[in-house]
py3Dmol code that shows the C-alpha trace and the ligand (Angstrom):
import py3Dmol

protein = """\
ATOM      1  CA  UNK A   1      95.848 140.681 125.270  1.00  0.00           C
ATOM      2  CA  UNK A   2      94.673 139.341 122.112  1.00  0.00           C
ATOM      3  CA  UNK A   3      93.600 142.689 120.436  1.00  0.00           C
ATOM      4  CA  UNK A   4      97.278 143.608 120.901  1.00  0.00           C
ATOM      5  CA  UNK A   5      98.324 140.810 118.776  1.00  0.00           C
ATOM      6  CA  UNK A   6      96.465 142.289 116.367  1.00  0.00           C
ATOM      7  CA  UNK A   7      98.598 145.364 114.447  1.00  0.00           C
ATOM      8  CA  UNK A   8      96.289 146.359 112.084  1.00  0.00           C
ATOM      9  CA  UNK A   9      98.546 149.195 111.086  1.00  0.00           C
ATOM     10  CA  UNK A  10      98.730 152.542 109.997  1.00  0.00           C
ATOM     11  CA  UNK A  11      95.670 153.840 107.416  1.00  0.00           C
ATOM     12  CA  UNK A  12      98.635 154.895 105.134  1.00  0.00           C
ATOM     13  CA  UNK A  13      98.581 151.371 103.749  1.00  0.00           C
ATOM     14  CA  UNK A  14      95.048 151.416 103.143  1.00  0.00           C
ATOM     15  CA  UNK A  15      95.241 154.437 100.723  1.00  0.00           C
ATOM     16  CA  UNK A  16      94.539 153.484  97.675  1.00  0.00           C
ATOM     17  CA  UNK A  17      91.771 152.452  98.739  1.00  0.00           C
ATOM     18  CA  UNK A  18      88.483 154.484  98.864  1.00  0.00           C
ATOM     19  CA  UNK A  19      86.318 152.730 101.405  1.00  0.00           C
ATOM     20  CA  UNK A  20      86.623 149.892 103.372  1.00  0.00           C
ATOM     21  CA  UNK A  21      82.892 148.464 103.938  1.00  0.00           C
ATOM     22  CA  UNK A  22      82.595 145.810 106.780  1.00  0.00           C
ATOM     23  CA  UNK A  23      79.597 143.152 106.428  1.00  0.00           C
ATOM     24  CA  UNK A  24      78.874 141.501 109.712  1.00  0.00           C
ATOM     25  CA  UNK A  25      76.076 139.420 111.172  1.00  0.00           C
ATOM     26  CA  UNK A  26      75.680 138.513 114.821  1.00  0.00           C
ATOM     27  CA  UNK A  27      74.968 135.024 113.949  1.00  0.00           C
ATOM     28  CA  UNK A  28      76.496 132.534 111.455  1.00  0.00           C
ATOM     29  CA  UNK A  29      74.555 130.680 108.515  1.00  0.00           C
ATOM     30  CA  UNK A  30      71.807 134.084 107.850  1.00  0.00           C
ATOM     31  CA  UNK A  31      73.979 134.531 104.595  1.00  0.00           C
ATOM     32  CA  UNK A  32      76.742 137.106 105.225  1.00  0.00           C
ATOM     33  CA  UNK A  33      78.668 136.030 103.162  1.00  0.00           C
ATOM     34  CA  UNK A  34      76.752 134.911 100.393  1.00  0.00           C
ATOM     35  CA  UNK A  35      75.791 138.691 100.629  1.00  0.00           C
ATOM     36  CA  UNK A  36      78.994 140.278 100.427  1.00  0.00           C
ATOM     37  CA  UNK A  37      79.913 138.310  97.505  1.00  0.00           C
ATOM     38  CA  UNK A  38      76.744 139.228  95.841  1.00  0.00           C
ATOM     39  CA  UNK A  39      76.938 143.366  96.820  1.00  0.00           C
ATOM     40  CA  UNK A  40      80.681 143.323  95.651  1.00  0.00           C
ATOM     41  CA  UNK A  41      79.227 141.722  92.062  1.00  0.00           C
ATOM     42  CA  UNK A  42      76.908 144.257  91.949  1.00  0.00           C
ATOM     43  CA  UNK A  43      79.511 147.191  92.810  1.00  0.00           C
ATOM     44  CA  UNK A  44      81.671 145.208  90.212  1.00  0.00           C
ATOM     45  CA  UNK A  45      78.772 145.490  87.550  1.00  0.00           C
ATOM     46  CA  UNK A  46      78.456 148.927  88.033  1.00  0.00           C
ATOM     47  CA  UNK A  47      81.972 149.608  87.228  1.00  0.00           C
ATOM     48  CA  UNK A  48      83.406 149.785  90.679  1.00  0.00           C
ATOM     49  CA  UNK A  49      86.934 149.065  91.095  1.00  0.00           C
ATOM     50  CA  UNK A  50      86.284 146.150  94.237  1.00  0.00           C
ATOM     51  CA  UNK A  51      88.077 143.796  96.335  1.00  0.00           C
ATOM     52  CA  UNK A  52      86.531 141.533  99.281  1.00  0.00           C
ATOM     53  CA  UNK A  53      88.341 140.108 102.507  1.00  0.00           C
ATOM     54  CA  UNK A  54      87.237 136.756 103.831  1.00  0.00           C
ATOM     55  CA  UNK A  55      87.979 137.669 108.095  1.00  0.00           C
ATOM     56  CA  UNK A  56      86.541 134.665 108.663  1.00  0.00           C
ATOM     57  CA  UNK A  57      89.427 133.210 109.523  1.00  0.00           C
ATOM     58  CA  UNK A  58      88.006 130.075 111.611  1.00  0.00           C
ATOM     59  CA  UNK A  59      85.178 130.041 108.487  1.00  0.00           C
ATOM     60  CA  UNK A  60      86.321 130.822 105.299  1.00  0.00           C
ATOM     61  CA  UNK A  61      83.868 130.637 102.216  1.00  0.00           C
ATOM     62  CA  UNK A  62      85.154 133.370  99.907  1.00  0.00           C
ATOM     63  CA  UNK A  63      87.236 130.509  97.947  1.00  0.00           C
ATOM     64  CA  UNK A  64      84.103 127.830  97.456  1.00  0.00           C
ATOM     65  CA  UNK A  65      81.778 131.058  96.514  1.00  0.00           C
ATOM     66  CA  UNK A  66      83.512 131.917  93.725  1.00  0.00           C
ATOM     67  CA  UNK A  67      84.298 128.181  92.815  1.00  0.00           C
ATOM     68  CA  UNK A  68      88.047 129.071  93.473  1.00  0.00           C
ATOM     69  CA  UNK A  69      88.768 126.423  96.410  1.00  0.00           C
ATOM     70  CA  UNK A  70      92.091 125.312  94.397  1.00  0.00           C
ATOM     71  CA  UNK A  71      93.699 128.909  94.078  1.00  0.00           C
ATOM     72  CA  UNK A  72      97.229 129.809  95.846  1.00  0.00           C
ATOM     73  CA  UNK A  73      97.880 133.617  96.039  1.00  0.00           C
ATOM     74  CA  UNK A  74     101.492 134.139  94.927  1.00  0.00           C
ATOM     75  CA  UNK A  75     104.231 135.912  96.582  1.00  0.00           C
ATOM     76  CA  UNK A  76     106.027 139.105  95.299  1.00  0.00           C
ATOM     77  CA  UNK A  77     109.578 139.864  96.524  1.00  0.00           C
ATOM     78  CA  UNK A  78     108.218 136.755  99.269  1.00  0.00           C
ATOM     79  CA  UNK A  79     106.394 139.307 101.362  1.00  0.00           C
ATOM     80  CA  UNK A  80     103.271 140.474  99.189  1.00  0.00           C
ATOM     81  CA  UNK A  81     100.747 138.579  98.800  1.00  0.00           C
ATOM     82  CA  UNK A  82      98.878 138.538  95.371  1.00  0.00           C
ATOM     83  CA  UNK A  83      95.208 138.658  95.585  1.00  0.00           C
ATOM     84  CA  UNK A  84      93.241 136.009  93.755  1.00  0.00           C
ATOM     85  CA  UNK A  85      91.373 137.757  91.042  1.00  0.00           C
ATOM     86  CA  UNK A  86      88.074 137.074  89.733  1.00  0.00           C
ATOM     87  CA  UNK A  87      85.763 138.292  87.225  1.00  0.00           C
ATOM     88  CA  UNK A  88      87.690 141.515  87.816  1.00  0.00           C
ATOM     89  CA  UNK A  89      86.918 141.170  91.595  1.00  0.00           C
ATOM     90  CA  UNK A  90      89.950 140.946  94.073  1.00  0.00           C
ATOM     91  CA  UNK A  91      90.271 138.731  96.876  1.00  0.00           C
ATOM     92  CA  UNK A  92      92.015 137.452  99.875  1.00  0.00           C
ATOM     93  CA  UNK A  93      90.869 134.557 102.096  1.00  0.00           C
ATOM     94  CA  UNK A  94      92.957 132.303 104.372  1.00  0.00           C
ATOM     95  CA  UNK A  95      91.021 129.886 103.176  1.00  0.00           C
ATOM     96  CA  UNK A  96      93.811 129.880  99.955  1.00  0.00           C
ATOM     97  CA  UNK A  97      96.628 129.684 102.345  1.00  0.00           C
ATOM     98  CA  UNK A  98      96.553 126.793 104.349  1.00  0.00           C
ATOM     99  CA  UNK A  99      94.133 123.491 104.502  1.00  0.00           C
ATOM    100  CA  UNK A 100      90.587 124.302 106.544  1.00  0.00           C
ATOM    101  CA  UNK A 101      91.567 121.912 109.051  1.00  0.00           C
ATOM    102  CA  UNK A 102      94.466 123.958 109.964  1.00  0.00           C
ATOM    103  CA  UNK A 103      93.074 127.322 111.038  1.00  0.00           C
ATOM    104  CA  UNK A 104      90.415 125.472 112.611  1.00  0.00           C
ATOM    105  CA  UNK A 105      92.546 124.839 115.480  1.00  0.00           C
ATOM    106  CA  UNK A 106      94.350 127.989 115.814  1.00  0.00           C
ATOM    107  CA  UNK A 107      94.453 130.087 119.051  1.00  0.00           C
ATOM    108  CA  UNK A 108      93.605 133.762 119.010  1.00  0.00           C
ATOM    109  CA  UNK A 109      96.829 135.133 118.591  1.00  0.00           C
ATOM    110  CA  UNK A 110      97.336 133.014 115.499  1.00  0.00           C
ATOM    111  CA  UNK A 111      94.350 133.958 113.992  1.00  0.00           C
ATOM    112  CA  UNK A 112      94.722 137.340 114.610  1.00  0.00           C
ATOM    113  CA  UNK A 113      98.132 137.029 113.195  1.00  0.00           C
ATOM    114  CA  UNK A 114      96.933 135.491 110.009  1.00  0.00           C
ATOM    115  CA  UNK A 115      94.132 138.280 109.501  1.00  0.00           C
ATOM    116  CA  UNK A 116      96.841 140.950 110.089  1.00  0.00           C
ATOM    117  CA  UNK A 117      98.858 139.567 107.161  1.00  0.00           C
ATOM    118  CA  UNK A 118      95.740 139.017 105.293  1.00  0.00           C
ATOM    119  CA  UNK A 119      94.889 142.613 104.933  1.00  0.00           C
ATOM    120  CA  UNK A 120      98.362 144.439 105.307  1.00  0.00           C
ATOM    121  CA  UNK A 121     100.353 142.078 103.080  1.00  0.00           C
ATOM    122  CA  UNK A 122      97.946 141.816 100.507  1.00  0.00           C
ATOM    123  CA  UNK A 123      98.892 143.969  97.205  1.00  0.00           C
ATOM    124  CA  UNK A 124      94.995 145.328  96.874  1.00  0.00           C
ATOM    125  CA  UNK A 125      96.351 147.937  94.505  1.00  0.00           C
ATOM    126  CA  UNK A 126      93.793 150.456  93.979  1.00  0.00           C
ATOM    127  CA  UNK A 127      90.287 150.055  94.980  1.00  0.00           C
ATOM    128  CA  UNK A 128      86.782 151.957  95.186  1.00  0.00           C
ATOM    129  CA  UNK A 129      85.567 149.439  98.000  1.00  0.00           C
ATOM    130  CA  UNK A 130      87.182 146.754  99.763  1.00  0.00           C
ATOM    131  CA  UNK A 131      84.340 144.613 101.145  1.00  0.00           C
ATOM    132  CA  UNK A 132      85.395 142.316 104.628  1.00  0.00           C
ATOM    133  CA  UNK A 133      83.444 139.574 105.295  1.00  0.00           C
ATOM    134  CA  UNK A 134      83.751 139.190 108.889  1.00  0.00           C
ATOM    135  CA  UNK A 135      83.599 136.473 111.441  1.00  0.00           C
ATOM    136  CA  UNK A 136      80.082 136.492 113.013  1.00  0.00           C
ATOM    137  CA  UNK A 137      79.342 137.504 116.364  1.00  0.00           C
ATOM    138  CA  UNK A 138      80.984 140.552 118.561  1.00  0.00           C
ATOM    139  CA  UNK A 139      84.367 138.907 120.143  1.00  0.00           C
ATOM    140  CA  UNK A 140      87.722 140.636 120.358  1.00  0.00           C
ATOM    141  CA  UNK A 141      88.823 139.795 116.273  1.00  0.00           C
ATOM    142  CA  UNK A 142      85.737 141.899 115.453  1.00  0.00           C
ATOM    143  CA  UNK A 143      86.022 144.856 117.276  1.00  0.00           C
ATOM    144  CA  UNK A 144      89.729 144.792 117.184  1.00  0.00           C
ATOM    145  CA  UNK A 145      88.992 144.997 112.919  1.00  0.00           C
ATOM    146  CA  UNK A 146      85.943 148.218 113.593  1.00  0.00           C
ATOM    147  CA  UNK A 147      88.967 149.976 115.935  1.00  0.00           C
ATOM    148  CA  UNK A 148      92.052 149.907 113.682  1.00  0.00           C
ATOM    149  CA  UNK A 149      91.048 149.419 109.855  1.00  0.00           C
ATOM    150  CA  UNK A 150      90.302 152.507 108.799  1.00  0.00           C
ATOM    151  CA  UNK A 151      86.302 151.509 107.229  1.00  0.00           C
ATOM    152  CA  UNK A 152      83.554 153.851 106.076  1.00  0.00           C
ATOM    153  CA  UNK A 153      81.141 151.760 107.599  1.00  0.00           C
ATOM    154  CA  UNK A 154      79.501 148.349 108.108  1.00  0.00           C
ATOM    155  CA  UNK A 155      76.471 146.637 106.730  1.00  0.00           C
ATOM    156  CA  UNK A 156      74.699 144.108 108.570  1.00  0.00           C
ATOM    157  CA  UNK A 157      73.442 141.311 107.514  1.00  0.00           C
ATOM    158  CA  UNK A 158      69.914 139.392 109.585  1.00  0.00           C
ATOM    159  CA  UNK A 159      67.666 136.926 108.903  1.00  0.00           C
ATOM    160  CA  UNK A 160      63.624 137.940 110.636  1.00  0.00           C
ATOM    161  CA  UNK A 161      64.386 135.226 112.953  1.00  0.00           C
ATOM    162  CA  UNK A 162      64.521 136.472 117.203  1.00  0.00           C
ATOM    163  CA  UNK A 163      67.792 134.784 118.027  1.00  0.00           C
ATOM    164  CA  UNK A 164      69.352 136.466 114.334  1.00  0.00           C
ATOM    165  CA  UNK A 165      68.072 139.695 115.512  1.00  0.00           C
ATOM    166  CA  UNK A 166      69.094 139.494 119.154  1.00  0.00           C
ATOM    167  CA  UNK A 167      72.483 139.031 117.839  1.00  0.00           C
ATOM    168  CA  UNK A 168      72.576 141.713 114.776  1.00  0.00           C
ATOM    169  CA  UNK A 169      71.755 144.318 117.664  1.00  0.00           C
ATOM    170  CA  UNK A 170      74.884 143.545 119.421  1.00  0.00           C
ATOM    171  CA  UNK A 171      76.358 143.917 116.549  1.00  0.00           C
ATOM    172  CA  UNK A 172      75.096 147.501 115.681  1.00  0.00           C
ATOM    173  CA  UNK A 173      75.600 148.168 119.372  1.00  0.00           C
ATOM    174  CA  UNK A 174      79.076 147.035 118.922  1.00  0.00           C
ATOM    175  CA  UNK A 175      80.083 149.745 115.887  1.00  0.00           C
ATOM    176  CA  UNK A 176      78.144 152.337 117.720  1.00  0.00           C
ATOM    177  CA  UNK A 177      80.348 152.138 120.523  1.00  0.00           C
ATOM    178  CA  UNK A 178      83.332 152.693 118.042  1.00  0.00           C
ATOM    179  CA  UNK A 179      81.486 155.295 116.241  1.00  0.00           C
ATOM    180  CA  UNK A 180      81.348 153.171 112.477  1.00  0.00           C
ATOM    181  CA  UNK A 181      78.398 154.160 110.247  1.00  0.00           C
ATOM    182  CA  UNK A 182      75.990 151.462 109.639  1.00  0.00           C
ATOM    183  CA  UNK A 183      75.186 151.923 106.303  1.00  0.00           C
ATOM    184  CA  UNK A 184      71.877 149.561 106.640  1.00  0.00           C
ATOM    185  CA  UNK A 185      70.564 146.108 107.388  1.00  0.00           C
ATOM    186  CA  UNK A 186      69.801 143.381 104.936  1.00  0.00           C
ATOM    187  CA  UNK A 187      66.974 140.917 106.251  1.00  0.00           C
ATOM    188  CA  UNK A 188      67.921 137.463 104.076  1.00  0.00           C
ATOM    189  CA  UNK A 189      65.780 134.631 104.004  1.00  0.00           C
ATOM    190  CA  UNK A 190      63.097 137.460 104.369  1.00  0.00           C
ATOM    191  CA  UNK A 191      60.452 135.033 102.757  1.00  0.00           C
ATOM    192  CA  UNK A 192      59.864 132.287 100.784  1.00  0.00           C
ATOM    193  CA  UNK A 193      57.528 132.286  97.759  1.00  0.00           C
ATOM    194  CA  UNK A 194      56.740 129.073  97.017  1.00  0.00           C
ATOM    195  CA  UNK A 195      57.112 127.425  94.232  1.00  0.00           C
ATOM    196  CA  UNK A 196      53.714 125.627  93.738  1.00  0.00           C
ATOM    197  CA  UNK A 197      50.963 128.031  94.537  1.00  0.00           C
ATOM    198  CA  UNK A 198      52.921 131.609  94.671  1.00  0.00           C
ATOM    199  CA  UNK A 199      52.454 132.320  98.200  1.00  0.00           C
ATOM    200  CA  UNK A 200      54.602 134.118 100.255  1.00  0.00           C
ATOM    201  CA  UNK A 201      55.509 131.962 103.433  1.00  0.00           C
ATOM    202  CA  UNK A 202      56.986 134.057 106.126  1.00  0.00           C
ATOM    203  CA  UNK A 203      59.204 131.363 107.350  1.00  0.00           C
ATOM    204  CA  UNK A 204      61.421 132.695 110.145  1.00  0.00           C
ATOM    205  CA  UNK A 205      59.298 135.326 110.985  1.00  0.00           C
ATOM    206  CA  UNK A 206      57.856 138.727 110.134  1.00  0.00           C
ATOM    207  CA  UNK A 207      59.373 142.549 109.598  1.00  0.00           C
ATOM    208  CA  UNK A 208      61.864 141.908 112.264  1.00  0.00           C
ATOM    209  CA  UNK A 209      64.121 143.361 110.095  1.00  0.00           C
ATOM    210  CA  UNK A 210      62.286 146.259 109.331  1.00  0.00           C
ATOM    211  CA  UNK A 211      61.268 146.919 113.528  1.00  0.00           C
ATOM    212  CA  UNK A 212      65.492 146.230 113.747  1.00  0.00           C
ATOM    213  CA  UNK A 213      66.349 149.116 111.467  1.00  0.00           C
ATOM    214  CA  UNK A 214      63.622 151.487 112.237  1.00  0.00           C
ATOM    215  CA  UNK A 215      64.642 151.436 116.410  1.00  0.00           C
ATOM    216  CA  UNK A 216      68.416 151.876 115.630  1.00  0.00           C
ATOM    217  CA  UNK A 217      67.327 154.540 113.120  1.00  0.00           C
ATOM    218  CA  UNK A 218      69.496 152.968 110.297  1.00  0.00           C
ATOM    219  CA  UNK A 219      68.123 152.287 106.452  1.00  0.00           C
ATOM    220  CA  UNK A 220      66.920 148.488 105.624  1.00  0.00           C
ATOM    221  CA  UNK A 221      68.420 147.841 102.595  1.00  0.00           C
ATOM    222  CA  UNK A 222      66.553 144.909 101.328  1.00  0.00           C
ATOM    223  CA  UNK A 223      64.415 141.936 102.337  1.00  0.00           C
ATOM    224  CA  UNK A 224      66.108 139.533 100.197  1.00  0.00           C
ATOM    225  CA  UNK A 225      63.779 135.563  99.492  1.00  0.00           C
ATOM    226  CA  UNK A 226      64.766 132.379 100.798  1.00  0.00           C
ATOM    227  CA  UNK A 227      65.338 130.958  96.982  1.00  0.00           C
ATOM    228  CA  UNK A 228      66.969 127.557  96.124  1.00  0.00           C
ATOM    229  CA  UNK A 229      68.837 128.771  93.609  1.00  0.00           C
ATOM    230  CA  UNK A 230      70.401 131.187  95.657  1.00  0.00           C
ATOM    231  CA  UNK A 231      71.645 128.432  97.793  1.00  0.00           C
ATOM    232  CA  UNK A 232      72.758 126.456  94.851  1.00  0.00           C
ATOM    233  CA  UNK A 233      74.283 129.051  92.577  1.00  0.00           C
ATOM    234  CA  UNK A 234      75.840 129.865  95.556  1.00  0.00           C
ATOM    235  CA  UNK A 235      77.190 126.693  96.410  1.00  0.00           C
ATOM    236  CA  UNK A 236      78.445 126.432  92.413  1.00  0.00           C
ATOM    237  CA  UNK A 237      80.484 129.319  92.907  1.00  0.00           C
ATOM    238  CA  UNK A 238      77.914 131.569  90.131  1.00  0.00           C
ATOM    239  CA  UNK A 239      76.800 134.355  92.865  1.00  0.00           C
ATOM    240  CA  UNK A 240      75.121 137.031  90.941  1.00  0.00           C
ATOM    241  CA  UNK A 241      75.897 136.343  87.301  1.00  0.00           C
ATOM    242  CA  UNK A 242      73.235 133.917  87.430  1.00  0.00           C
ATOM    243  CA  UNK A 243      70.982 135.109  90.595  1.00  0.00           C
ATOM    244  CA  UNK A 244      67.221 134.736  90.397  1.00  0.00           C
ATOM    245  CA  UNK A 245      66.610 138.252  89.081  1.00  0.00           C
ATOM    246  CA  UNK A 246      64.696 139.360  92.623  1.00  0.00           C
ATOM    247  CA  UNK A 247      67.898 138.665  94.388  1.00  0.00           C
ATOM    248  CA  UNK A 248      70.287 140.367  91.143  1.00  0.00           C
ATOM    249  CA  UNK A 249      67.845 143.842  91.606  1.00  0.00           C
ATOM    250  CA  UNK A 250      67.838 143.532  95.239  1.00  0.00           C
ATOM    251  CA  UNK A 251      71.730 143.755  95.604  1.00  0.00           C
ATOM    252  CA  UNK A 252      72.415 146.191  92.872  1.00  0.00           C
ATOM    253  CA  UNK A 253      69.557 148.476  94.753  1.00  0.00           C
ATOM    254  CA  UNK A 254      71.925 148.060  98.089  1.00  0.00           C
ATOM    255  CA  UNK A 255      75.084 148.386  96.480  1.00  0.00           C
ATOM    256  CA  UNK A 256      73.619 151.864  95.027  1.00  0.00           C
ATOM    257  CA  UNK A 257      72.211 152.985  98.613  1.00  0.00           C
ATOM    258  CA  UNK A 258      76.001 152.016  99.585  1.00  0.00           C
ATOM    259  CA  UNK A 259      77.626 153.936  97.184  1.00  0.00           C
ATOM    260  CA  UNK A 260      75.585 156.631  97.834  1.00  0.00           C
TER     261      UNK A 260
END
"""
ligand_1 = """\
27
ADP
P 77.071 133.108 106.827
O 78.169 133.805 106.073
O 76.181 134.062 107.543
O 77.556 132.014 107.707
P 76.379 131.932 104.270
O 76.435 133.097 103.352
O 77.546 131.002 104.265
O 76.109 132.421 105.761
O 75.029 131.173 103.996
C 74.677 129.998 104.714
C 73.946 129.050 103.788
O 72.690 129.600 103.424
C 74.669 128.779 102.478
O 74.465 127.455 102.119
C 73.974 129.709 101.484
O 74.027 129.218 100.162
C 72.555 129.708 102.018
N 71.836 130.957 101.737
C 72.211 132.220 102.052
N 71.265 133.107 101.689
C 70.258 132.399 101.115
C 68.998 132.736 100.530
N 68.548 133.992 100.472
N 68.245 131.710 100.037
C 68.676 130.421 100.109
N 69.832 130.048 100.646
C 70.634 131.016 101.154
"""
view = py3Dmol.view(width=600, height=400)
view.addModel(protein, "pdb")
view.setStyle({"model": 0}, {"cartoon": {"style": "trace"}})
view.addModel(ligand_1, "xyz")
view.setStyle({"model": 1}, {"stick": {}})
view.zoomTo()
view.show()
């Protein structure tokens, strides 16, 4: 089957580092990733020692996030892999390795192949949290990575939006089933305040985020704003640095109720 293609090995390579946090979302484009780069800038800026995995292997943004789309990891001894580094952060994507158009087309066991190097062949050296962004949704990569990676627990990332929460419910369902700690729920693209008169426009919907956390009895992290210049910071590869402060306070909060 394809999870045995998968040989996420032995926690003894994982221990140097502290905890592994996953951040999933059930659906693509709410902003999980835009999220785990922000929350591992915010562990960063509180002097964690942090690394983040792009397991998006079919999707990978960690490289255009952090404006680093040009990167190649190095080799050592031509098995370990050297993790791009960052503003201090660590990283490993495929998205370094080959071109986009490559993975693209790659069966399971390929991909699942590629993720397995990805995370055991990468040098991470030590590390207080290894952030993974994973693929959205619930198939076999994902719960293949919540049975054999040895992580303290997943965040989830919605937006208020039905279908967003639908699918962010499978997902908790999904590392309740394997026993993981949810560590909380962000709602992104909570609101948007516009820019003319002030208001706050509820644009994909109200509190589903908070009704989400409250019935699966897990913390809500933070409602983070639909902002522009989240999108386009984003885009520019800036990510916190230079977040609209809402956003900046919002993650560092999270990152804190992680750590804690
Ligand atoms: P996912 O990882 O869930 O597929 P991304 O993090 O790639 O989602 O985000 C999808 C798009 O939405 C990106 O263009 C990103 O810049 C934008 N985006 C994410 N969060 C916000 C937000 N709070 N406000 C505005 N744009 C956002």
């Amino acid at each position: 089957s394809l999870s045995a293609e998968i040989a996420l090995t032995s926690t003894n390579k994982f221990k140097q580092i502290k905890h592994i946090v996953l951040v999933a979302s059930g659906k693509g484009g709410v902003g999980k990733s835009t999220s785990a780069v922000n929350l591992v800038y915010a562990m960063a800026e509180q002097g964690a020692k942090v690394g983040i995995l792009d397991a998006d292997i079919y999707g990978p943004s960690i490289p255009s996030l952090f404006g680093l789309e040009d990167e190649k990891p190095t080799t050592k001894d031509n098995k370990t892999l050297q993790p791009i580094i960052k503003d201090g952060i660590k990283m490993q994507s495929i998205g370094f390795l080959v071109p986009a158009e490559d993975a693209t087309v790659w069966r399971g066991p390929m991909a699942s192949q590629a993720l397995n190097q990805l995370l055991n062949e990468t040098d991470w050296g030590e590390l207080d949290y290894l952030f993974v962004d994973m693929p959205p949704g619930t198939g076999d990569i994902q719960l293949t990575m919540t049975q054999k990676v040895p992580a303290s627990g997943a965040v989830i990332i919605t937006t208020p939006q039905d279908l967003a929460l639908a699918d962010a419910q499978k997902g908790i369902a999904m590392f309740n089933q394997v026993n993981l700690p949810i560590l909380g729920l962000i709602e992104n693209m909570s609101h948007y305040i516009c820019g003319h008169c002030g208001g706050k426009n509820h644009v994909f919907g109200q509190q589903g985020g908070e009704r989400l956390a409250s019935r699966h009895g897990v913390p809500l992290l933070a409602e983070i704003p639909l902002d522009i210049e989240i999108r386009t910071h984003s885009e520019q590869g800036l990510n916190i640095a230079k977040q609209p402060i809402k956003a900046t306070e919002n993650y560092t909060a999270c990152s804190q109720l992680i750590a804690s």
